[in-house]
C-alpha positions as CSV (number, residue, x, y, z in Angstrom):
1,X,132.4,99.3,150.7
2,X,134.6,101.3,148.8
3,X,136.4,104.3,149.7
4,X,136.0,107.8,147.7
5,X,138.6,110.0,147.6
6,X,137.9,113.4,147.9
7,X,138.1,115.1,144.3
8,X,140.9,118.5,144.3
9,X,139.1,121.6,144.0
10,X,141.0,124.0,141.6
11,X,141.2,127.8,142.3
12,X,141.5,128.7,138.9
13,X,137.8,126.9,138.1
14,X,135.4,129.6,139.5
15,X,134.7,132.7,138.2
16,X,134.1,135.8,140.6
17,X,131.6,137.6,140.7
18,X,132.1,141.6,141.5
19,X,129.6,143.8,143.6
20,X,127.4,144.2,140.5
21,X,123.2,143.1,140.3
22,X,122.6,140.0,141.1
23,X,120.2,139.6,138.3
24,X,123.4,139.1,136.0
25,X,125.0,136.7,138.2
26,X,125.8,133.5,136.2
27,X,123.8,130.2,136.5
28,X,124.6,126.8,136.7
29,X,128.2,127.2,137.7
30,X,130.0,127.7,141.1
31,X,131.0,131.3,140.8
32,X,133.2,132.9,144.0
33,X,130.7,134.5,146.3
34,X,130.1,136.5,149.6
35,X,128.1,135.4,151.8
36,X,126.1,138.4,151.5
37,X,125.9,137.8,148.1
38,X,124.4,134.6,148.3
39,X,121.6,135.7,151.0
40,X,120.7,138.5,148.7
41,X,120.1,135.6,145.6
42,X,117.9,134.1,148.3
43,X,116.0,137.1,148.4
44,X,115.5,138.1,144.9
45,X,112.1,137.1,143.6
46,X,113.7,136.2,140.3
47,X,115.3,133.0,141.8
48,X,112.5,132.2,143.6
49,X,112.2,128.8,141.8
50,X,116.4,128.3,141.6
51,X,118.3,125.6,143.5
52,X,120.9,127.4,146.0
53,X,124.0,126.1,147.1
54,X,127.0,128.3,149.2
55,X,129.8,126.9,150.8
56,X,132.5,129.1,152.8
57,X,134.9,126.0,152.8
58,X,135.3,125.8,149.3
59,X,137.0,129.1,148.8
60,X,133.4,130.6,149.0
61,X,131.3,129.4,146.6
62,X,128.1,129.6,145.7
63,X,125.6,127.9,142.6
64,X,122.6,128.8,141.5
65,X,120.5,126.5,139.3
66,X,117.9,127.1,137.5
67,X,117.8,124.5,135.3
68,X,114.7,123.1,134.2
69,X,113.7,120.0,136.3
70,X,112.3,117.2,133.4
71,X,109.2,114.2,134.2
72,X,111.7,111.8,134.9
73,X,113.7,113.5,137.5
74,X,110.2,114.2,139.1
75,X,109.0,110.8,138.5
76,X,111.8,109.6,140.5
77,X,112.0,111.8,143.5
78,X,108.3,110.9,144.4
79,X,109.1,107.1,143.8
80,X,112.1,107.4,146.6
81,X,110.0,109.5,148.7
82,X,107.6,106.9,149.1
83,X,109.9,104.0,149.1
84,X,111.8,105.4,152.4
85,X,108.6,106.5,153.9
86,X,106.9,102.9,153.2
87,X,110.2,101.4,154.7
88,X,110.6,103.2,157.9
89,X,106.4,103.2,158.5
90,X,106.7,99.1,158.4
91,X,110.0,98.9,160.8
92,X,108.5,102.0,162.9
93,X,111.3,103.9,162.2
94,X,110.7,107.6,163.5
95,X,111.2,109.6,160.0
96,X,110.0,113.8,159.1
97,X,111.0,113.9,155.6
98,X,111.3,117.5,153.4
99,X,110.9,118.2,149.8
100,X,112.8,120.8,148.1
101,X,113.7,122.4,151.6
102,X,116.6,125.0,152.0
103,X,118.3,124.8,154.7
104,X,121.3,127.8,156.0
105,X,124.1,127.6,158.5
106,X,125.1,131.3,159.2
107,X,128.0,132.8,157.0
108,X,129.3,128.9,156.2
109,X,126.8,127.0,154.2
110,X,123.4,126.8,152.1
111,X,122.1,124.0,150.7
112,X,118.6,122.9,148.7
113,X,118.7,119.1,148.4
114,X,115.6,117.5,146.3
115,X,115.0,115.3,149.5
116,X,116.3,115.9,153.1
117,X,115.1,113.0,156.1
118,X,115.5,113.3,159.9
119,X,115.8,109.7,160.9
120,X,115.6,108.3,164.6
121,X,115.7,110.8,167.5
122,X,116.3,113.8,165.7
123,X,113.0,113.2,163.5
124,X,110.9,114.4,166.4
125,X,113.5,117.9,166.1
126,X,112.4,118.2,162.7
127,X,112.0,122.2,162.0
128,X,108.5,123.4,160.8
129,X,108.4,126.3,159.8
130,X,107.3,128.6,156.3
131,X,110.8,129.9,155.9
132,X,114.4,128.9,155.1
133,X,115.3,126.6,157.7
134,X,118.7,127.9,159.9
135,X,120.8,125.1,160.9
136,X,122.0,127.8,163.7
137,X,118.6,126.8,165.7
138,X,117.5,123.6,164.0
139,X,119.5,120.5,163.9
140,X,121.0,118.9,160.2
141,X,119.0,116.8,158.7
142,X,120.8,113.1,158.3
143,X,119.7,111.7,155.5
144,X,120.0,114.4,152.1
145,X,119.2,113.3,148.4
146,X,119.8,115.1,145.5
147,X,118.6,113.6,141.9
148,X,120.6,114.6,138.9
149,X,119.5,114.1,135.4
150,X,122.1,117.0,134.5
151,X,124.3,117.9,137.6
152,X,125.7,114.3,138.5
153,X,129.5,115.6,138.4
154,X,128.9,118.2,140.7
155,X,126.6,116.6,143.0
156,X,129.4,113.7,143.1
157,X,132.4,116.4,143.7
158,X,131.4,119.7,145.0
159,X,128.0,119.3,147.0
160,X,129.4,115.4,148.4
161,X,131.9,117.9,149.9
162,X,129.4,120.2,151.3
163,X,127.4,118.1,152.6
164,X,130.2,116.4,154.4
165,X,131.1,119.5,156.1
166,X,127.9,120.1,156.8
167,X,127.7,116.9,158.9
168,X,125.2,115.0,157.4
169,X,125.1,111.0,157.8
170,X,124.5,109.8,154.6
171,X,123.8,111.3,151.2
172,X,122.6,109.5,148.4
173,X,123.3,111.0,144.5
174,X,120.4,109.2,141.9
175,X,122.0,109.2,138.4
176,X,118.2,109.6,136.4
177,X,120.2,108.4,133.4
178,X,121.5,105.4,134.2
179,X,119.3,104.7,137.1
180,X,121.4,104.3,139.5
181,X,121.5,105.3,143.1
182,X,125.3,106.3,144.7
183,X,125.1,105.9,148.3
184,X,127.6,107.6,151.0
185,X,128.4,107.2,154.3
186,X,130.2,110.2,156.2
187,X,132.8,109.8,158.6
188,X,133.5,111.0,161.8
189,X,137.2,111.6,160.7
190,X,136.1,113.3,157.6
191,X,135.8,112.6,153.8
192,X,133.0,109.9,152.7
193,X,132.7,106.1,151.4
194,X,130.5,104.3,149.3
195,X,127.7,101.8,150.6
196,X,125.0,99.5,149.7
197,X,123.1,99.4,152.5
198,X,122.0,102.1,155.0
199,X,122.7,101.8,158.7
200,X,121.0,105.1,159.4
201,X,117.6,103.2,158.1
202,X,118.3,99.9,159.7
203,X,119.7,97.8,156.6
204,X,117.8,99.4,153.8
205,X,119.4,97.9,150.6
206,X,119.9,100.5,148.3
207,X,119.8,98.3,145.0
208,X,116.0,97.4,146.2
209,X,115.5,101.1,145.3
210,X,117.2,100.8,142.4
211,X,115.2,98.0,140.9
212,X,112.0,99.6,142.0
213,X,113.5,102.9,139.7
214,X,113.9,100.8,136.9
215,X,110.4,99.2,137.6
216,X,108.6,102.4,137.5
217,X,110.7,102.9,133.7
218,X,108.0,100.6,132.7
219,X,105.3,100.5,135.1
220,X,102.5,102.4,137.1
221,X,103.4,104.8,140.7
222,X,100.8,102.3,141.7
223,X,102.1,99.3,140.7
224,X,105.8,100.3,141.9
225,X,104.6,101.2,145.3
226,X,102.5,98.0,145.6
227,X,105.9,95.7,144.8
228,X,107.3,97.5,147.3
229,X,104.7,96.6,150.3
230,X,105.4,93.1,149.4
231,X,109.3,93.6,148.9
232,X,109.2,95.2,152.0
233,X,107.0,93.2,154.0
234,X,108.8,89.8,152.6
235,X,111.8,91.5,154.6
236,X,109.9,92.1,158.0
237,X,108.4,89.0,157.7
238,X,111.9,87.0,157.5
């Protein structure tokens, strides 16, 4: 396992953002933010399909993104959806897992991760609700994904750091590129470290995942998913 050192955050690398419409707040970027400001972006119908992020410990930021999301990226976040599913249904792991869920923490922290899993005794805590899921009443979920086929820096730096403080177990980065799955472990004493396998799923190797990504490069959903009921059942079985 290798340790990660938390990246420095500079001052001087987000723009602020005045009281001025929010419909020409700038994209893609961490810009400084109230967190007012950030709950109205939730709001506004025009970002109804944007990805929002807002963290008080990092000199209040906030990004919105509203990047297009390409085939790939998609392809991928159903092929790890069903992987972790298949997994934890053949070692009767308890698991609720989200898609594309946005999740609050009052005045602190926002967050819209690709995937988000609550794992073990917390899965049965899962929230269910129609609206934006406030981690005020609802516990965090432990297990938070994000894929990046454009945003791989910043999921690596500034949301690893968010998602720290937000106190979730492990969070796992997917480089669509390169096909490659970073995995992190949080600590209890703060900051994060590389892994390869998942304790929080029981000794889930991570470069199984990764292989079945670069299987589905080439080959049916179908096909993927069926190598992994034998990959997975070869495991149980040993």
């Amino acid at each position: 396992m290798t340790a990660i050192a938390t990246p420095p955050i500079k001052a001087n690398a987000v723009e602020p953002i005045s009281q001025q419409l929010v419909s020409e707040l700038i994209t893609d970027q961490w810009v400084s933010a109230t967190w007012e400001e950030f709950m109205q972006v939730l709001d506004d119908p025009q970002y109804k399909d944007a990805r929002c992020y807002y963290d008080k410990n990092q000199i209040r930021e906030m990004r919105i993104e509203i990047m297009p999301v390409g085939s790939e990226h998609a392809l991928d976040n159903g092929i790890i959806y069903f992987a972790i599913v298949l997994y934890c249904t053949l070692k009767n792991i308890p698991l609720a897992g989200l898609l594309n869920a946005s999740y609050v923490k009052t005045g602190v922290q926002g967050c819209q991760p690709d995937i988000s899993y609550y794992i073990g005794d917390v899965a049965a805590l899962a929230p269910r609700s129609s609206s934006i899921v406030s981690l005020d009443e609802s516990p965090v979920p432990n297990l938070v994904i994000e894929i990046s086929s454009s945003t791989l820096s910043d999921d690596l730096g500034k949301k690893r750091l968010l998602y720290e403080k937000l106190g979730v177990s492990e969070y796992w980065v997917v480089d669509v590129q390169e096909v490659k799955i970073i995995a992190f472990e949080m600590m209890t004493d703060g900051g994060s470290r590389q892994i390869t396998v998942s304790k929080l799923l029981g000794g889930f190797a991570i470069a199984d995942l990764e292989e079945a990504l670069n299987l589905s490069r080439e080959k049916s959903q179908s096909e993927v998913g069926a190598w992994l009921l034998q990959k997975y059942s070869h495991n149980e079985s040993e």
